[in-house]
N, C-alpha and C positions, 0 to 999 in steps of 0.2 A: 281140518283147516278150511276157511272159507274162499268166495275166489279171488276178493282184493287181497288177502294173505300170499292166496298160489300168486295173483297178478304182482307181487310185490318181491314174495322167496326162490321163485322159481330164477328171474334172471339174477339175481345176488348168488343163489349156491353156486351157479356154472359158473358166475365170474369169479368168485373162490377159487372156486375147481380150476379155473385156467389159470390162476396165480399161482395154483400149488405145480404146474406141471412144469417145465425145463422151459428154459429162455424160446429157444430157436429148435432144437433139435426135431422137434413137434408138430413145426410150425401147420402141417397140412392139417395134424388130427386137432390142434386147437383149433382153427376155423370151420374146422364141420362142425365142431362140441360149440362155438360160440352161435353159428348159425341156427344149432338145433338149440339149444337156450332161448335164443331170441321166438324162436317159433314157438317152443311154448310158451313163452311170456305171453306172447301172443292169443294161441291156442285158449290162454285160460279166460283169458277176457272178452272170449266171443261169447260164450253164456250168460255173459251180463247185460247181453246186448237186448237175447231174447224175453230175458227176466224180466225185463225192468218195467217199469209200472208208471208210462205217462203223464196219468191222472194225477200222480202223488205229488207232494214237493215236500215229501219227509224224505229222510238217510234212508237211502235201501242196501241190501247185499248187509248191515251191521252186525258187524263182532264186537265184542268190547269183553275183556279181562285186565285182570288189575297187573299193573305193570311194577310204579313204586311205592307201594304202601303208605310208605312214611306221608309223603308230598300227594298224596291224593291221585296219582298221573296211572291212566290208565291205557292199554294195548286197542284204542277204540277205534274202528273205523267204518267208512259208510258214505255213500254218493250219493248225492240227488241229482237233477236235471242239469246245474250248473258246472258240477266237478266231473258226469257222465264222463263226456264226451273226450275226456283230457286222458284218462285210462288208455283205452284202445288207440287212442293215437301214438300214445307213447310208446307202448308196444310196435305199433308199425311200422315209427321211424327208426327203430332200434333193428327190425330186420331190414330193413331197407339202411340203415350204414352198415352192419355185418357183411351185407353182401357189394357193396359200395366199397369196401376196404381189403376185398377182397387179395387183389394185388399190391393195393400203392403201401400197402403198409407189408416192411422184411423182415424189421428189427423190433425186437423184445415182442411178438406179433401176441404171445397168451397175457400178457401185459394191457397191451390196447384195446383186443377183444374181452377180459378182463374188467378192464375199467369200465366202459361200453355198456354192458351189460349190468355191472352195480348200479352205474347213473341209474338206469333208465328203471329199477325195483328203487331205488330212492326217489326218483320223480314221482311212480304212479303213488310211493308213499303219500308226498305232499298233498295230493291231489285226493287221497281217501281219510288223512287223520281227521277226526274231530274231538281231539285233545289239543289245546294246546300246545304243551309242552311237546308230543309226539311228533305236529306238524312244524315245530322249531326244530326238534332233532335233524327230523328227513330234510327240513331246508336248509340248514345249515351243513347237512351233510352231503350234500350234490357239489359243492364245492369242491368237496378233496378229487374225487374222481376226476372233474372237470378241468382242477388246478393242473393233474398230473398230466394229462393230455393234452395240454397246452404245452406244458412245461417240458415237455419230453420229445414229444411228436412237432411239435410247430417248427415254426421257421427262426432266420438269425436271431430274431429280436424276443426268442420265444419267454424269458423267463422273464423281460421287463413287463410285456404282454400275462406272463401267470398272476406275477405278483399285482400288475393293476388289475386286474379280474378280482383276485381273490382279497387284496385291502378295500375296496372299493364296494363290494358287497359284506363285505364281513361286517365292515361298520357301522353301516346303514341296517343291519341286524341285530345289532347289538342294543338298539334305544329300542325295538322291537320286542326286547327279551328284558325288558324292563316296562315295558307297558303290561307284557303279559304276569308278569310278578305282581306290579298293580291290582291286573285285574282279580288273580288271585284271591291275593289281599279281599279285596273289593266285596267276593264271590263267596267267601267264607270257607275258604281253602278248597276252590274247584278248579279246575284246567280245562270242564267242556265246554267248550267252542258254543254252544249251544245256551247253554247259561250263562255264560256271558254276553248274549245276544239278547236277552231280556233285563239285564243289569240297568237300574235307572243310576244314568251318573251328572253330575253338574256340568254346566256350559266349559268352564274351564278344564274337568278332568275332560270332558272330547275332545276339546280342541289337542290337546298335549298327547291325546293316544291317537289323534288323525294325523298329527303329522312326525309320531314316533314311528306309525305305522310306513307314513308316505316317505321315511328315511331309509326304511328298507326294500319296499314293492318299487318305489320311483328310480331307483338305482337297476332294477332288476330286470323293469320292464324293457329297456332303461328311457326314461322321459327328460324331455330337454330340461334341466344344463347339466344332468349328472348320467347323460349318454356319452363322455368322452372315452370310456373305459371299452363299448363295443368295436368302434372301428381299428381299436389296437387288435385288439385281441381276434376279430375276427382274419385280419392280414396275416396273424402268427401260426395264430389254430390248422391243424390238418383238417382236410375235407371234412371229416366225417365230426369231425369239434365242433367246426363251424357250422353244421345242418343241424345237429342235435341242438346247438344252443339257440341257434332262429327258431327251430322247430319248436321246440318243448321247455327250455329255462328260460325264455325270454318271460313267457307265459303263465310262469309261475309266480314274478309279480303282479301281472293284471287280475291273476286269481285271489292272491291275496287281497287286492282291493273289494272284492267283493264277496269275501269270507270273512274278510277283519274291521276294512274301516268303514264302509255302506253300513251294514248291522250293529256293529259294537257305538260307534258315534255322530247316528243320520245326524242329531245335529249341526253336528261339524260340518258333514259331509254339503251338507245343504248350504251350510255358510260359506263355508271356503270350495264351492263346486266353480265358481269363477274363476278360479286360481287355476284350477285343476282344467278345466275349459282353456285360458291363455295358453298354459302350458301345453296342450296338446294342439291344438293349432299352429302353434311355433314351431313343434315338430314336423307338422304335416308341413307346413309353406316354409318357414325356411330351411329345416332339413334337409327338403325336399330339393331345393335348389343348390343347397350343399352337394349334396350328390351327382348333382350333374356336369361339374367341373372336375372330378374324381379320373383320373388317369387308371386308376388300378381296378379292376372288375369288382375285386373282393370288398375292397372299400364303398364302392359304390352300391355295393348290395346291402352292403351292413347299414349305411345311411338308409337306403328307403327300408330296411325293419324298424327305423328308429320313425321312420313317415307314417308305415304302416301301421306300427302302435299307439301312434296318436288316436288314430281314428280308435281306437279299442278304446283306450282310455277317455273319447269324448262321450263316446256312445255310453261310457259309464256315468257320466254325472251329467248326462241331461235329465235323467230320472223321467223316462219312460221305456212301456217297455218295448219298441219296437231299437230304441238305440240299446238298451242293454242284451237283448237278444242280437242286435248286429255286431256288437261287440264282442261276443260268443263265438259268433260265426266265424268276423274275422279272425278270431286268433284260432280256430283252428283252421281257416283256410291257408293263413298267413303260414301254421305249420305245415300243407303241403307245398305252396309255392315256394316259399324260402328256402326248404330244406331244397327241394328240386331247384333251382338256382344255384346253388353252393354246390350242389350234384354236378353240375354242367361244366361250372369255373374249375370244380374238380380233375372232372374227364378233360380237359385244354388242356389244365397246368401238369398234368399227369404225362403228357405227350411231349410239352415245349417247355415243360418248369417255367415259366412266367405269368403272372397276373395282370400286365401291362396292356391295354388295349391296344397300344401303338406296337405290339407285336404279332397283332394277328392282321384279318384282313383277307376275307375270302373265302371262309373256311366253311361255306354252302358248297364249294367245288369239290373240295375234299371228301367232307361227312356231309353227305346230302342227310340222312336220316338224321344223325345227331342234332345237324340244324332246324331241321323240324319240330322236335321235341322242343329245343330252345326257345324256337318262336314261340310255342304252345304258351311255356312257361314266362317267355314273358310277356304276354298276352293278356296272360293270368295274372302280371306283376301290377299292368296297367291297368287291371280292372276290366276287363272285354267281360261284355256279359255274355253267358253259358259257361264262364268258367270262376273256379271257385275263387278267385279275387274280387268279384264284382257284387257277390250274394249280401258279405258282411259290408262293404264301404256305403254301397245305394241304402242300405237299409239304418246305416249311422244318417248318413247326408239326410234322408227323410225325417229321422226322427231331431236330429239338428234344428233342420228347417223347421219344423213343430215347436221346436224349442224357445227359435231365436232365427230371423231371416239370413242377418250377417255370421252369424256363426256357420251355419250352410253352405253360404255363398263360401266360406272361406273353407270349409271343407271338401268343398265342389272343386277347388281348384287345387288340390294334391290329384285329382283325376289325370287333370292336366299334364303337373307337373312329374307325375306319374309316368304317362305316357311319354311324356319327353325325354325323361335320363333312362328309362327302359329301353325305347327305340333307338335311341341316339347309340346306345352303346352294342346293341345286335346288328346296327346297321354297319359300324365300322371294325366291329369282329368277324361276323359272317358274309356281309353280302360285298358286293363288287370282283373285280379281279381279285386273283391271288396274289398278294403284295411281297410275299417273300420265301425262302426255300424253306424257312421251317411246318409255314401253312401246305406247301408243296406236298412235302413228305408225308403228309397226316393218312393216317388209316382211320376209316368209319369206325363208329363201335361196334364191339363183340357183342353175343349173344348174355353174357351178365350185364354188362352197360345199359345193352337193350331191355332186360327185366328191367334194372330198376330205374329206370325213367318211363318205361312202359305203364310199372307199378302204379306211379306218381302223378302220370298224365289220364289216367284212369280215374284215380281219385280227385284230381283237380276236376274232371270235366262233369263224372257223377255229381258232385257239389254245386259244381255252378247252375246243370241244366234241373237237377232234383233236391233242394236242400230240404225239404219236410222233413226227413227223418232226422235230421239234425236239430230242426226248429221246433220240431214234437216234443222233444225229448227236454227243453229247457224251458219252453213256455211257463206252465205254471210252476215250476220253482221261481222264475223271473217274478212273474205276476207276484209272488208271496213276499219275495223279497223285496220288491217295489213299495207293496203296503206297509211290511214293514220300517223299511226305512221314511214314510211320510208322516209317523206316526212321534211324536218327541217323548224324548227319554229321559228329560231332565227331572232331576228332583229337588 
């Protein structure tokens, strides 16, 4: 078995395994067997790290065996510079929630650690198929996990919260899984990702597979006006929901963007990149100022993911590559800050059960360390360079500006407003007097707490002040794919 396979099987058996064991009875030895799962998940995808072959911008680590015969659909997988970097992060934030949920979660606990761990072998799935059909399966199948954890573990509102998550993305995959039937068709009965990326197709077939495609990844990413589904569902979600899905499923639409609709219809891509440009600017400005009228933390945070991801998605369709390399960046910076914010809203509402900013107020008096971290992190939210928030946005805003002046200018100022609803909202949860006796009573965090923010604030800061190894790693797959997509495919 190879190591996207172990990176993929390893955390699916244990979460079996923790399904097949007793509700609660267990509950201590499911969370060591979920911890050590997650660590090898982990474990297995440090070799890929050493392996990997800079210079290339072919698939590396590839396996491929025939899966369904009949339908052509094979067991294929394999990373380049672009899908890299999405592996081992995956892995990361999946030990870092295991250890994260260590307490807040009593009930059904081999259930949640369980689920946990299947997501997170169906994510690095998505992230290694180049089948077709195989990466519809693993993407469509991170839902159910997801579904459940909403749906079980959330808050009051949790299952209107499940069911808008999962109608909401289901749908928007569904014209998805009809483009790729198309392309099938098209291919002479093939599913590789890869031949279909040399398919010459008419003006008309791109356009209807660009925006089959953008019915699905724009929902997921989620980009304005079909981001209403995140700030539900991140209010419902328990902590560790809501860091996994800023973390890692947000992310797996911006990926598809540039595994499916960049290469299969530059075309399109090229023509309706306006579109795709407005729309991601709307999120960065006025999301952005959404967010800052937000009473609720969680809400608040979940609005600037949906600011944050603008910037990914503009830095994809300027079509160079210093914006599609920042676009890279941020979304894996984006999955250490977010998830370490959600981390943070976490450890409060864990102590005072509320998400309301109007009930804290001080709480540097209390948890001087915790508040520290906080700031770090949101530091990082607002883009402070040295830290890993600031490497992906400067480097979109550049490539913007190269682009187009006002496009820049108008990405320059989620900086802003960036900084505003970040600070606005640390300044009146942590700093000043202690406003009340629930801030009173607060105990700093424990020595778990303190790993994984530790973990988090280590990887934010490596990133910010060292990104090379990050930017090595996806250079020329970007560059390939760039020429690619400039090159027309019509026939």
């Amino acid at each position: 078995m190879g190591l996207l396979s172990l990176a993929i099987w390893v955390p699916i058996a244990f979460g079996t395994l923790l399904l097949a064991l007793g509700r609660d009875e267990h509950a201590r030895m499911v969370r060591w067997l979920a911890l050590i799962g997650a660590l090898l998940g982990l474990a297995v995808t440090l070799p890929l790290m050493g392996g990997f072959d800079n210079g290339s911008a072919a698939a590396q680590f590839v396996e491929k065996s025939m899966w369904i015969e009949r339908f052509n659909v094979y067991y294929h997988l394999g990373v380049d510079g672009i899908a890299f970097w999405f592996v081992p992060l995956t892995a990361f934030i999946t030990v870092i929630v295991v250890i994260a949920s260590w307490e807040s979660i009593t009930e059904r606990v081999n259930q949640y650690m369980g689920a946990f761990l299947i997501l997170s072998g169906l994510m690095v799935g998505v992230f290694s198929a180049m089948d077709g059909m195989l990466f519809y399966v693993f993407f469509e199948a991170t839902l159910i996990p997801m579904y459940l954890i909403i749906g079980i573990w959330g808050g009051p509102n949790k299952i209107y919260a499940a069911f808008k998550f999962f109608l909401y993305t289901l749908l928007g995959s569904l014209l998805t899984l009809i483009a790729f039937i198309y392309l099938y068709n098209q291919s002479g009965g093939s599913f590789d990702i890869a031949t279909w990326h040399k398919l010459p197709l008419s003006a008309t077939a791109q356009t209807l597979l660009f925006f089959a495609f953008f019915a699905a990844f724009a929902v997921k990413v989620p980009m304005w006006p079909v981001h209403t589904w995140l700030p539900d569902v991140h209010v419902e979600a328990p902590t560790g929901g809501s860091a996994v899905l800023a973390a890692i499923m947000l992310k797996l639409g911006a990926y598809g963007f540039l595994r499916f609709s960049l290469p299969i219809a530059p075309d399109a891509s090229r023509e309706w990149a306006w579109l795709m440009i407005t729309l991601s600017l709307v999120a960065v400005i006025y999301v952005g100022l959404v967010a800052m009228v937000q009473k609720d933390m969680k809400k608040l945070v979940a609005y600037s993911s949906v600011a944050h991801m603008g910037f990914v998605t503009l830095g994809f369709f300027v079509f160079n590559d210093m914006g599609v390399s920042g676009g890279l960046v941020q979304m894996i910076a984006h999955g250490f800050v977010s998830g370490a914010m959600f981390l943070c809203i976490g450890v409060l509402y864990d102590r005072v059960h509320s998400r309301e900013i109007a009930s804290y107020g001080g709480v540097v008096n209390t948890m001087p360390k915790f508040a520290a971290f906080a700031l770090l992190f949101t530091m990082a939210n607002c883009g402070l360079p040295a830290t890993a928030g600031f490497v992906g946005e400067w480097m979109v805003i550049i490539a913007a500006v190269k682009f187009d002046f006002w496009v820049g200018l108008g990405a320059a100022l989620a900086l802003i407003l960036g900084a505003s609803y970040s600070l606005w909202m640390y300044k009146r949860v942590y700093l000043g007097p202690v406003t009340n006796d629930n801030v009173r009573g607060l105990t700093d965090i424990g020595g778990r707490e303190f790993l994984v923010l530790g973990l988090l604030a280590i990887a934010v800061l490596y990133m910010g002040v060292y990104p090379k190894p990050f930017t090595d790693v996806m250079d020329v797959s970007v560059a390939e794919l760039l020429k690619h997509v400039a090159q027309s495919k019509l026939n």
